[in-house]
C-alpha positions in Angstrom: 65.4 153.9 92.0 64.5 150.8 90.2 66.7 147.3 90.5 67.8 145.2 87.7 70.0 142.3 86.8 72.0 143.3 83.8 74.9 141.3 81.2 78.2 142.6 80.6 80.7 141.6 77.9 83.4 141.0 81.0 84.2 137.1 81.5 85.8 135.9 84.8 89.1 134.2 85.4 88.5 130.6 87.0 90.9 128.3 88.9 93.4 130.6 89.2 96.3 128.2 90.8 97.5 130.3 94.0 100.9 128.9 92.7 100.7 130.2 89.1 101.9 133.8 88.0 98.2 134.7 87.4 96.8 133.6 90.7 100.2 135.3 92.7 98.6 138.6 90.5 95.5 138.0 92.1 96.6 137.0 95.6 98.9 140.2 95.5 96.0 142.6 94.2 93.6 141.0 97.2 96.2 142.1 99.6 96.5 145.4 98.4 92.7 146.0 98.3 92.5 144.6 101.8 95.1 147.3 102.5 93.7 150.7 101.2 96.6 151.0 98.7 96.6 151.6 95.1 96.2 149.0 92.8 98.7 150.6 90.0 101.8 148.6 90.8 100.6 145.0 89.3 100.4 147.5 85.4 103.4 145.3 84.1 102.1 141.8 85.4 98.8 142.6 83.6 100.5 143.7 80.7 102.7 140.1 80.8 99.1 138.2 80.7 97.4 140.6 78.3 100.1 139.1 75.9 99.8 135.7 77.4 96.2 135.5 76.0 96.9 137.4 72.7 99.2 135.2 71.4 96.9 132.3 70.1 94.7 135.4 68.6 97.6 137.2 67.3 98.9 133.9 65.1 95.0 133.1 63.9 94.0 136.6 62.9 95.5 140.3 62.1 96.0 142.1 65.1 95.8 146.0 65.5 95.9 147.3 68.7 94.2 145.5 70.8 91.9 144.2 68.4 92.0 141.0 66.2 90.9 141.2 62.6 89.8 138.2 60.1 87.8 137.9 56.9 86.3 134.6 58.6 85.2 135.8 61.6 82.3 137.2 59.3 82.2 137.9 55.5 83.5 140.9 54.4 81.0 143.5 53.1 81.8 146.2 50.4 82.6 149.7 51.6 82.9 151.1 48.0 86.3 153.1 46.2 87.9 149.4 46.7 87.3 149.2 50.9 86.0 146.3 52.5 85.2 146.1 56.1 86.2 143.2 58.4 84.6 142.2 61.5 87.0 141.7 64.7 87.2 141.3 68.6 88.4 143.9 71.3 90.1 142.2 73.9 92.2 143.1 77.2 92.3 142.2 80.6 90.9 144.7 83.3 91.2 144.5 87.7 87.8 144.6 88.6 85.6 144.1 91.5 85.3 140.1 91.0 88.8 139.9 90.6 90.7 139.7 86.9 88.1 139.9 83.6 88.7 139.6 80.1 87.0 142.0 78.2 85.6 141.0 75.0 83.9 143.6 72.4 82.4 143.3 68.6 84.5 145.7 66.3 84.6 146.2 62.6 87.0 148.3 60.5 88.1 148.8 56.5 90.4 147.1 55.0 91.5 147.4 51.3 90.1 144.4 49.4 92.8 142.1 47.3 91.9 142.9 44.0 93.6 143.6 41.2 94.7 146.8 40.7 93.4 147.9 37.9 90.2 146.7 39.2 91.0 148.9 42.4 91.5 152.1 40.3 89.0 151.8 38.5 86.6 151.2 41.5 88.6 154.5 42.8 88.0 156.6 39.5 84.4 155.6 39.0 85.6 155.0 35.4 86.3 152.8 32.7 89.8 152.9 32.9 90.7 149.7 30.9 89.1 150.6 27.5 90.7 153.8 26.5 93.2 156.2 27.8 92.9 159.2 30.4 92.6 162.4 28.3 94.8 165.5 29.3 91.9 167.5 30.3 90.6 164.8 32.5 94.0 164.3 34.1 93.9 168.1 34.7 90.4 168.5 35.4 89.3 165.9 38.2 93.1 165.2 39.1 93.0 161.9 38.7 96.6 161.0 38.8 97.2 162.8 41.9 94.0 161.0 43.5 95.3 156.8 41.9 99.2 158.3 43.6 97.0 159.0 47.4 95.3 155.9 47.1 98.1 153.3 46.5 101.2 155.0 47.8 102.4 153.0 50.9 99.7 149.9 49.8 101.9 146.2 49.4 100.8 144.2 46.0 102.8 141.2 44.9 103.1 140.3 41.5 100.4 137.5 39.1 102.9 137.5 36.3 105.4 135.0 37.0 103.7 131.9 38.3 103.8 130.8 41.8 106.4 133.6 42.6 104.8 136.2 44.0 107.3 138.7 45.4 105.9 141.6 47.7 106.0 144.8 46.9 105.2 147.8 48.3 104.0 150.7 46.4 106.0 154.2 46.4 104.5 156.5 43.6 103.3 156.3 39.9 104.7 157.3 36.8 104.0 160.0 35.8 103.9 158.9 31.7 102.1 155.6 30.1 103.6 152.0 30.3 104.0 152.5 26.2 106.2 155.7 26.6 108.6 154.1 29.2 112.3 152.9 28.7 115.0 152.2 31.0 118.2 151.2 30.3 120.3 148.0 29.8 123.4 146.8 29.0 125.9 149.2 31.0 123.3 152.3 30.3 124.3 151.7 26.5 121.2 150.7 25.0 117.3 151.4 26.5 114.4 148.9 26.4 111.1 149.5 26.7 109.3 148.1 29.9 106.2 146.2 27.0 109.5 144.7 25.1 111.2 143.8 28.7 107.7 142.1 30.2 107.1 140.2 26.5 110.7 139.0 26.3 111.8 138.1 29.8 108.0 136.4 30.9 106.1 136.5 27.6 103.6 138.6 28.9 102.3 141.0 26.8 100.9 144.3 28.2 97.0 145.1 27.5 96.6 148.4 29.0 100.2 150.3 27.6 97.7 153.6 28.1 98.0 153.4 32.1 101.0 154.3 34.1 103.1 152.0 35.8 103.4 151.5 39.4 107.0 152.8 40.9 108.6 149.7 43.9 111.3 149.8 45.8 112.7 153.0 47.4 116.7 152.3 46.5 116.4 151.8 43.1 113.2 152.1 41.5 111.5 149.4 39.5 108.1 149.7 37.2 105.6 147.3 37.4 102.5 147.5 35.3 99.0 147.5 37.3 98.4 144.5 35.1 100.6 142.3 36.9 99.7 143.1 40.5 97.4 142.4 43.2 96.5 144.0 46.3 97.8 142.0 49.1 95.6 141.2 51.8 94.9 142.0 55.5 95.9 145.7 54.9 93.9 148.1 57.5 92.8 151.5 55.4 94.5 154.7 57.8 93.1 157.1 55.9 90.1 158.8 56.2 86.7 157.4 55.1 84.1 159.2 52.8 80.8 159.6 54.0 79.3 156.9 51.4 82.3 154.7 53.2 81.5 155.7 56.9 77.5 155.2 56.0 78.7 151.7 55.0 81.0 151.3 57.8 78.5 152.3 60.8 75.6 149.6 58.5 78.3 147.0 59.2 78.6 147.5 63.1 75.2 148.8 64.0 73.8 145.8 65.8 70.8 145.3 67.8 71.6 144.4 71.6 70.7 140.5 71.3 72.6 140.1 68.0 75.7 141.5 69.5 75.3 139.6 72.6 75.0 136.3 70.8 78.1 137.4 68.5 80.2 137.9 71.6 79.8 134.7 72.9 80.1 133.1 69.9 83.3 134.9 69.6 84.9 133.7 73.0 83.1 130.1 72.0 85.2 130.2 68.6 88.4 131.5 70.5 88.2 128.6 72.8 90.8 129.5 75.7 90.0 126.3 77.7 92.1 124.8 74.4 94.9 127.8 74.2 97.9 126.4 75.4 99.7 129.7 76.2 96.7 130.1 78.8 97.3 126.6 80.3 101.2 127.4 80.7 99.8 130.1 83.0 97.1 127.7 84.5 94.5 130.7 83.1 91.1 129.6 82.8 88.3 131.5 81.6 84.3 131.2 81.8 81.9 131.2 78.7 79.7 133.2 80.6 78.8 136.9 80.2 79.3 138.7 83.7 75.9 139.1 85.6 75.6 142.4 87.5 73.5 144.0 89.8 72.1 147.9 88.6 69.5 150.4 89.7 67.2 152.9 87.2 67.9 156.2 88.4 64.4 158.7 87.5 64.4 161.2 85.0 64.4 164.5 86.4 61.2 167.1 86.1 62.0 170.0 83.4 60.5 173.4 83.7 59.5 175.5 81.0 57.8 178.9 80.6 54.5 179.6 82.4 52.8 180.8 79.5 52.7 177.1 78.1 50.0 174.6 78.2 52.7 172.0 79.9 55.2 174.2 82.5 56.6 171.4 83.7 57.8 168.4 82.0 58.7 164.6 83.0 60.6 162.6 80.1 59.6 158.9 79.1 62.5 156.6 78.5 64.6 159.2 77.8 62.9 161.6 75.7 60.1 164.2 75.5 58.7 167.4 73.1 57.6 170.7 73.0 53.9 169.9 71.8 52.2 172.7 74.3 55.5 174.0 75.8 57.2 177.6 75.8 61.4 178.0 76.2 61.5 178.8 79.8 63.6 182.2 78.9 62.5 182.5 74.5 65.5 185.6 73.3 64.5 188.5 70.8 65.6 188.6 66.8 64.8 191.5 65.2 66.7 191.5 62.6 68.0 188.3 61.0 69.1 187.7 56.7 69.5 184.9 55.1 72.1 183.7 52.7 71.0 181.2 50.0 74.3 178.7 49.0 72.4 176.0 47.1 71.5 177.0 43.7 69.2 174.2 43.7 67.0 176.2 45.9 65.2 178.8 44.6 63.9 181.9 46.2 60.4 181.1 46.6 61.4 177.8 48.3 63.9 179.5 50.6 61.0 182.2 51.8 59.0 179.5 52.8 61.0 177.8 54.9 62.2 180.9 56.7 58.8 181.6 56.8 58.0 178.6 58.6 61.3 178.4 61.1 60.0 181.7 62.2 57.0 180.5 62.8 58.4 177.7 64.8 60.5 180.1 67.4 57.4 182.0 67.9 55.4 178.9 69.1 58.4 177.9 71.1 58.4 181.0 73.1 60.5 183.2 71.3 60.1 186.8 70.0 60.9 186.3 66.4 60.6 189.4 63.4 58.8 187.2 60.3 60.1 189.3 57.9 63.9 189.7 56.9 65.6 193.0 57.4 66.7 192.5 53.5 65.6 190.0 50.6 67.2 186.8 51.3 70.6 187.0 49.1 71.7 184.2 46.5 75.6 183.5 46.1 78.2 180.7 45.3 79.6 178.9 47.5 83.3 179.3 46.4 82.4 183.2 46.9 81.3 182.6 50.4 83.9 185.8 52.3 82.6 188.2 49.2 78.5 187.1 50.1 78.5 187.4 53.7 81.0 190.9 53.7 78.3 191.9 51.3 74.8 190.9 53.4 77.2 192.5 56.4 77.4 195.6 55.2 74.0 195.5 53.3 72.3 195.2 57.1 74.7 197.5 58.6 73.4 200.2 56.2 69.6 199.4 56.3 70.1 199.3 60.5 72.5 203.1 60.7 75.2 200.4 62.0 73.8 198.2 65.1 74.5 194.4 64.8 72.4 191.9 62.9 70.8 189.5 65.4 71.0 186.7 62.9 72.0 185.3 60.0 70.5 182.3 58.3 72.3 180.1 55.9 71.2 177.7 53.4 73.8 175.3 52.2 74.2 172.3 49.3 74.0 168.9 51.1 77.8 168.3 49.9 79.2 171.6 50.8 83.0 170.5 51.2 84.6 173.1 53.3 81.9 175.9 52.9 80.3 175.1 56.5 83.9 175.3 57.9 84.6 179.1 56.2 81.7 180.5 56.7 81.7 179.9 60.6 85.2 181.3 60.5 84.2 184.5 58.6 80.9 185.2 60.5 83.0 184.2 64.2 86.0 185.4 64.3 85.9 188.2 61.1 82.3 189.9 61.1 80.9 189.2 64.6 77.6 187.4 63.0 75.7 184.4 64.8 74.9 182.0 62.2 72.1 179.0 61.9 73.6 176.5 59.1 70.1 174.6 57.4 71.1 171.7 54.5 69.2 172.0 51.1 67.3 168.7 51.9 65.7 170.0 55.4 64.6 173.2 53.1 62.8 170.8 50.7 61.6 168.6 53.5 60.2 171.6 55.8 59.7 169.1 59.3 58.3 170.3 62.3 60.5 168.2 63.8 63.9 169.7 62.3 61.9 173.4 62.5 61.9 172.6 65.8 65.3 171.5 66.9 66.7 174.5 64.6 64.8 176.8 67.0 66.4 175.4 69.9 69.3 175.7 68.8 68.5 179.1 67.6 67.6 180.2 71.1 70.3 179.3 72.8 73.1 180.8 70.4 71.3 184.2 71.0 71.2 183.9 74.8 67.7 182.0 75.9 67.2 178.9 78.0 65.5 176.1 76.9 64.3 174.5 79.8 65.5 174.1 83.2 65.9 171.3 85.7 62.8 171.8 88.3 64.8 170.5 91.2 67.8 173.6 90.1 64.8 176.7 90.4 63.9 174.9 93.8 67.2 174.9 95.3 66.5 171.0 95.5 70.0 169.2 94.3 72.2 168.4 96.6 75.8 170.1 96.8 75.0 172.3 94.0 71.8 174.5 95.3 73.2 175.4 98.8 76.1 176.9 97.4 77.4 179.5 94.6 78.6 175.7 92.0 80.5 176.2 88.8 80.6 173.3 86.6 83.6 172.9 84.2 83.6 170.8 80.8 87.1 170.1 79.3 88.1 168.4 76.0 91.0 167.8 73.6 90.4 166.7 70.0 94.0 165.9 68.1 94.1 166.1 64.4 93.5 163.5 62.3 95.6 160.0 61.6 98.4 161.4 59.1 97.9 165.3 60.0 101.4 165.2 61.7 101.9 168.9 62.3 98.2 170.5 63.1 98.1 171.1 66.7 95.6 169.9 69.2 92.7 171.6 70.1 91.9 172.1 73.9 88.2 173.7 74.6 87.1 174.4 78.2 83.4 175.3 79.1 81.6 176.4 82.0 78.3 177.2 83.8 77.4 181.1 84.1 73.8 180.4 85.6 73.5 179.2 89.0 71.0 178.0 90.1 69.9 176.6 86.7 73.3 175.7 85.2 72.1 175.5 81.8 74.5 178.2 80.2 77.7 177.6 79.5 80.4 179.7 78.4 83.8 178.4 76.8 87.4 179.3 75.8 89.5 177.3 73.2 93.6 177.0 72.7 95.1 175.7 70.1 98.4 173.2 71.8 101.2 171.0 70.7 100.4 168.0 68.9 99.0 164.9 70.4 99.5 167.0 73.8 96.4 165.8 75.7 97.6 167.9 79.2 95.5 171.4 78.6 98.3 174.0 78.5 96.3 177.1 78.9 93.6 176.2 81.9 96.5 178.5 83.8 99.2 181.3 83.1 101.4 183.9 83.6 103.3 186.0 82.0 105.4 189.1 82.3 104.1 192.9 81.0 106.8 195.8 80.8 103.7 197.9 82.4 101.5 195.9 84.6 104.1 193.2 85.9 103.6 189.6 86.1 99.9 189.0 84.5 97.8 185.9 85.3 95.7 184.5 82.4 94.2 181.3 81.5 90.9 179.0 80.8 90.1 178.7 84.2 90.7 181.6 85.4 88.6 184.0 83.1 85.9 181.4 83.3 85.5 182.1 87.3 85.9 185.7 86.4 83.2 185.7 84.0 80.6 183.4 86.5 80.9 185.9 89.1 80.1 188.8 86.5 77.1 186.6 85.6 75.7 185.5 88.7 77.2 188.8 91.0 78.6 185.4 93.6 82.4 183.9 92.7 81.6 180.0 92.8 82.2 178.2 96.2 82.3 174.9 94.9 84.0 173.7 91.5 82.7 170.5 89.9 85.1 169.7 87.0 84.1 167.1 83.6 86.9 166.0 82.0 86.2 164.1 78.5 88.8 162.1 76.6 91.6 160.4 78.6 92.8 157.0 78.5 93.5 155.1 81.4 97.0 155.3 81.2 96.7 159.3 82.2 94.7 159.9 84.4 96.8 160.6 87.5 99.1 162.3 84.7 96.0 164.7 84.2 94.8 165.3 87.4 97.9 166.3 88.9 98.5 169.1 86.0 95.0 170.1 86.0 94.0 170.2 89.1 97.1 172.0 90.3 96.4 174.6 87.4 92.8 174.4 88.5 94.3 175.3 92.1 96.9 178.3 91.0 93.8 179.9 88.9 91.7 179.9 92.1 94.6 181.5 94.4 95.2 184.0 91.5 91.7 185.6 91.6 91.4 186.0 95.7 94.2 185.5 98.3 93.3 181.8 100.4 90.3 181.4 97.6 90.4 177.4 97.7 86.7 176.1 96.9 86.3 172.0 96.7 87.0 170.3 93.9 85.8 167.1 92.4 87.2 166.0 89.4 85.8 163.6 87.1 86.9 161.8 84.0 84.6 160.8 81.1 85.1 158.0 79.1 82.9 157.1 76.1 85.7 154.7 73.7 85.5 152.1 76.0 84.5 148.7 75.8 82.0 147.2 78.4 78.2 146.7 77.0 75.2 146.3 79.2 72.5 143.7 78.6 69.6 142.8 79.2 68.8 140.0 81.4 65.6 139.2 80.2 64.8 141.3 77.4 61.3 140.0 76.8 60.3 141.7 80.4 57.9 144.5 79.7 59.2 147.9 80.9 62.9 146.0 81.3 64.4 147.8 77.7 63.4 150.5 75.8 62.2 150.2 71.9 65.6 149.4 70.6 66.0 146.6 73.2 68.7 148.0 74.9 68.8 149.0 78.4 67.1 152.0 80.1 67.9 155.3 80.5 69.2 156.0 83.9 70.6 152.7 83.9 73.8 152.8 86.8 76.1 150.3 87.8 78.8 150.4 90.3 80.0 147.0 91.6 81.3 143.8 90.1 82.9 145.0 86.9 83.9 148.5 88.9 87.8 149.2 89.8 88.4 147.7 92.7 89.6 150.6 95.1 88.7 153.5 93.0 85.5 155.9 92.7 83.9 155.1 89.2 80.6 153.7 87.4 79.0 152.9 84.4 75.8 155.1 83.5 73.3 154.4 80.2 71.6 158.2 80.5 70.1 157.9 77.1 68.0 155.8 75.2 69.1 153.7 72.4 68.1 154.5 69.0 69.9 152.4 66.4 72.5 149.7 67.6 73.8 148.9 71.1 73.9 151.5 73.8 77.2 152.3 75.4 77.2 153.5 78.9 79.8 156.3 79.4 82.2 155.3 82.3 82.9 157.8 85.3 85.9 158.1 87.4 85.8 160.2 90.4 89.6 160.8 90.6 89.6 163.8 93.3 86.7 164.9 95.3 87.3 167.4 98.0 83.3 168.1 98.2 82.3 164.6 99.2 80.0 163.5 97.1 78.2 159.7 97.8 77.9 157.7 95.0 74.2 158.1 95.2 74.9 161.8 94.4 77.0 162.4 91.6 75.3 159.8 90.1 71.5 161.4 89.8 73.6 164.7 89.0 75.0 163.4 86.5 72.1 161.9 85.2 70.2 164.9 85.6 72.2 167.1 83.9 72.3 164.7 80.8 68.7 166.1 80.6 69.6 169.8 80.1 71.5 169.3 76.7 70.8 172.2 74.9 70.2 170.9 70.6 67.6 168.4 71.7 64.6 167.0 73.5 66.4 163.6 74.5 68.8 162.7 77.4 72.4 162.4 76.4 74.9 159.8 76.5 77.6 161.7 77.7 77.2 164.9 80.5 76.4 168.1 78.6 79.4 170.5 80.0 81.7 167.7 78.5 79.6 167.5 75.1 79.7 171.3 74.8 83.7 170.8 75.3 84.0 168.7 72.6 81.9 170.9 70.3 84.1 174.0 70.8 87.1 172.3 70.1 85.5 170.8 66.9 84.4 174.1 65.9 88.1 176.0 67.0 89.9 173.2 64.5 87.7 175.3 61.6 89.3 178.8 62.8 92.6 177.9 61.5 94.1 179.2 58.8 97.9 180.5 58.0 98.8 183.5 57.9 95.8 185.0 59.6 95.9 184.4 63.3 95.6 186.8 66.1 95.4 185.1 69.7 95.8 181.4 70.8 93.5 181.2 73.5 90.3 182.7 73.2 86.8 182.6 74.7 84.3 181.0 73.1 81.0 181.8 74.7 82.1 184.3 77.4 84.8 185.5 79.8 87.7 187.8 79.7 90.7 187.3 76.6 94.2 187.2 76.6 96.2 187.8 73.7 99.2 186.3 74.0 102.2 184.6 72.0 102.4 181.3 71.7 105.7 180.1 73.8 105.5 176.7 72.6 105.4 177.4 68.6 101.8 176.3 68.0 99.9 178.2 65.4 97.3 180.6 67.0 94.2 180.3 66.7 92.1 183.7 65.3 90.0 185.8 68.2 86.2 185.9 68.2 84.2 189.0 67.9 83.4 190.2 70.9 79.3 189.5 70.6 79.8 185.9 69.9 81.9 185.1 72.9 78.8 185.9 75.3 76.4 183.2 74.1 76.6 179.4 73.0 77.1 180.2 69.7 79.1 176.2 69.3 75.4 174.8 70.0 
């Protein structure tokens, strides 16, 4: 291990007054340090000086969350469909080693720009809206009133018609006729008036655009405004969600090299200056300019093995990264018979042969046994008739092969393909029982070795193989997971998007089925109440008329399935647990671990093996830097700290188990460490140890010849429960819980009211097919 002086976006508290509320806050956390106990109880005193040094922020800029927002904190840059994106500042207070730190990150998010509105609609409709009307078939055709209603509902605009009043208004719905055709009426409802005579009489403002409809204000009584006469108000965050031209935009915007986002943190908390916020001084608060320095070690990259038959058999990665040039999958899997489905009618046949051609080519260098030729000529279809193509190259296979199972199927796709990826994983999954590889019309064109050969990785995995293995597993070498029978769990929960209020929550648990090598991992999937981030299903009963009370769940038919695989029922249980905020994680750990506990003592009367339990967080907010970035062999070629990079003091909790690890290298922007929490461990692991296991596992991601930036069992987590959120549909489900790469399943009802999610076939729940 290598040492190293590092930067961190964390800036100390100085002078802290033992007399003041801030240094009592520190005085009383000291003692409780000193003590052994839990630092939990000071939450609300944090919270009070949180908003203490929010205020000044908060009346300068526009807060949301806990990040401030301003159009002069960095000019605002175009996002396209009338989005801007404005540059901000994270900031919150954190207990750390050092005492109390304010955390300060960059941040950037859209915002709808203040324009006119008919400059906005027409920036949303791609059109020339202002020089003639909308025709009726273009209305019907490309729904554009529906998309102009979805874009402004909810948006405020205040009025440019009436001099320097400018009432707010905020929008409800359009009209569904012209400005020219509308009257109301006036006069006790005896006479009506149309809303061009009322705007020429009462402001002398004459209309231009009588062919657009008006905007409906006001929720009591509605009132019509014309676009004409309004303006976008501004400061107002965009909720919804972003198109990929927007996100592409977006991520240009906040994609910063390490020094440039160094140098704009500190001249953000320069421009803040909280030696001159008076709310601070009331609480005699004073902060450094300083970035944080902190001490941190390089672990080493970890030796891979691959097949014998290669040139290379074993393998040792450079900053992060490495290839297959001369190397064979340590365990290459058979396809015999495979078909491919052609989506894109941009490709044509000729081109589609070739590049099946070549990817076959490609898993026969790698190490696998791979047919060249197709079982049938590769099939053309549309992509709205995707159920009708695949049931038809189904049972097209199933004829030519007297009804065994195709190996694969290959599927070429249009690079906008809306939700045909989505539908035809569902079909092939959880209807037909096929394992699909998805390749974009552009990669067909293109033909890379590069993309041929991450496809074939991928390929091999989702039909059983191993890529490579960690030399140190085969050897029995790694410490508290060689000497004994290990599992090692990945959990996740992804939640619906930002105005899906009734979708449920999608829980996905994986785990290893290999030991020793721990490089295949088998997973299940629920579907849960919404926003519910405590997994429902890792445990369960329930009562049959016939067999009695009946024990189910995640966990439990993941240990089943380990000791199916291995012929050993795991002795130790090392559990990954992706996506919690601070705020739940003794919340979490109780539930799980006491589900993790009754699963355990379900399987095997006084069956009890250790557990460690470890939270992953990725959305945090601490950066790494440098601290002399011109030091050869101190950064890798985006500038940003080395893989392996770990830190564990200084900017740490200050009684609890956790550290910041940099496992991959950087390729565009500024690395972000994930950040560990070791909130139970019954298998007493030293720092020193679950760190290089981490680390070393990070190598063993299946998709890719690079370390990862977040451990691979809680990767694979998330990527099942992405996956799962395309499996549902109404009307059509069959089981809520489900596995997803292996393990027994348990069809069951749904207690709660959650819409089920549809089983998988049976031959896709034994391999990786979420890879």
């Amino acid at each position: 291990m290598m040492g190293l002086r590092l930067y961190t976006p964390l800036v100390n508290f100085l002078s802290l007054q033992r007399s003041s509320p801030s240094g009592l806050l520190m005085k009383r956390m000291e003692l409780m340090a000193q003590t052994g106990r839990r630092v939990d109880a000071p939450q609300e005193a944090l919270k009070v000086l949180d908003v203490v040094l929010r205020e000044l922020s908060r009346q300068r800029y526009c807060p949301i969350g806990r990040s401030f927002y301003s159009p002069e904190l960095r000019r605002p840059q175009r996002l396209g469909d009338g989005l801007e994106s404005w540059c901000g500042f994270y900031q919150s207070i954190r207990p750390t080693q050092m005492g109390l730190s304010l955390n300060i990150d960059m941040s950037s998010t859209a915002f709808i720009e203040p324009l006119p509105v008919v400059e906005f609609v027409a920036q949303i409709l791609n059109k020339d809206v202002l020089s003639r009307p909308l025709s009726d078939s273009e209305r019907v055709k490309y729904h554009l009133i529906a998309k102009i209603k979805k874009a402004l509902r909810g948006v405020k605009v205040e009025v440019t018609h009436r001099g320097n009043v400018r009432r707010k208004y905020r929008i409800s719905g359009l009209t569904s006729r012209p400005t020219r055709e509308l009257v109301f009426p006036v006069d006790d409802l005896l006479n009506m008036k149309s809303v061009v005579e009322y705007f020429q009489e009462m402001y002398g403002f004459t209309i231009q655009y009588t062919h657009l409809p008006c905007l409906q204000v006001g929720n009591q009584k509605v009132n019509y405004l014309p676009m004409e006469t309004c303006k976008i108000v501004e400061g107002q965050r965009y909720t919804k969600r972003l198109n990929e031209k927007q996100i592409t935009s977006l991520l240009k915007v906040t994609c910063q090299r390490p020094k440039d986002m160094e140098t704009d943190i500190l001249r953000t908390v320069h421009h803040n200056a909280y030696d001159q916020d008076p709310y601070a001084k009331e609480f005699d608060i004073k902060i450094s300019e300083n970035l944080t320095p902190v001490e941190a070690r390089i672990l080493p990259a970890p030796w891979l093995k691959y097949h014998d038959s290669g040139k290379e058999k074993d393998c040792l990665p450079q900053v992060g990264q490495w290839n297959m040039m001369n190397k064979k999958m340590i365990n290459g899997s058979t396809v015999n018979h495979w078909a491919c489905v052609n989506f894109s009618r941009s490709v044509q046949d000729h081109v589609a042969r070739g590049f099946c051609s070549e990817l076959a080519k490609m898993c026969q260098v790698s190490g696998m046994v791979f047919n060249p030729e197709p079982i049938i000529p590769i099939y053309n279809a549309w992509p709205e008739q995707v159920q009708k193509a695949l049931r038809h190259v189904y049972n097209a296979t199933m004829n030519k092969l007297n009804g065994k199972e195709l190996d694969l199927l290959l599927a070429i796709l249009p690079d906008n393909n809306g939700s045909l990826y989505g539908d035809l994983k569902r079909i092939c999954e959880t209807d037909l029982g096929l394992i699909s590889q998805c390749c974009l019309t552009k990669h067909v064109f293109k033909i890379s070795k590069q993309y041929l050969a991450n496809v074939s990785l991928k390929i091999n995995v989702k039909m059983g193989g191993r890529n490579t293995v960690l030399l140190d597993a085969i050897s029995w070498r790694i410490p508290l997971v060689s000497d004994i029978p290990t599992i090692i769990f990945g959990a996740d929960v992804t939640h619906p998007e930002t105005g899906e209020d009734s979708s449920p929550s999608i829980a996905a648990v994986v785990a290893s089925q290999d030991w020793p090598e721990i490089t295949k991992y088998a997973g299940l999937v629920c579907a849960q109440a919404h926003r519910q981030e405590l997994i429902q299903d890792l445990f369960k009963t329930w009562y049959d008329p016939n067999r009695g009370t009946v024990y189910g769940g995640m966990v439990r038919d993941l240990l089943m399935s380990f000791k199916k695989a291995t012929g050993q029922k795991p002795l130790r249980i090392i559990f990954y647990r992706d996506g919690v905020s601070e705020g739940q994680f003794y919340q979490v750990l109780l539930y799980e671990l006491d589900a993790i506990r009754k699963a355990c003592a379900s399987l095997e009367p006084n069956y009890q093996p250790p557990v460690t339990f470890v939270i992953v967080q990725k959305r945090h907010h601490t950066r790494l830097f440098p601290n002399n970035p011109k030091e050869k062999g101190s950064t890798d070629k985006s500038g940003n700290i080395l893989p392996g990079t770990v830190v564990d003091s200084t900017i740490c909790h200050p009684t609890e188990f956790d550290f910041y690890l940099c496992s991959h290298a950087g390729i565009q922007g500024t690395s972000r460490p994930a950040h560990y929490h070791v909130l139970w461990d019954e298998n007493n692991f030293t720092a020193d140890g679950i760190q290089s296991l981490t680390n070393n596992l990070c190598y063993t991601y299946a998709r890719c010849t690079r370390s990862v930036s977040v451990v691979p069992p809680a990767y694979y987590a998330h990527l099942a429960a992405f996956r799962a959120r395309f499996y549902m549909e109404p009307d059509k489900s069959e089981c809520g819980s489900h596995v997803v790469g292996g393990g027994r399943n348990n069809c069951l009802s749904n207690q709660s009211g959650v819409r089920q999610l549809p089983a998988l076939k049976e031959n896709v729940k034994k391999v990786m097919f979420y890879c």
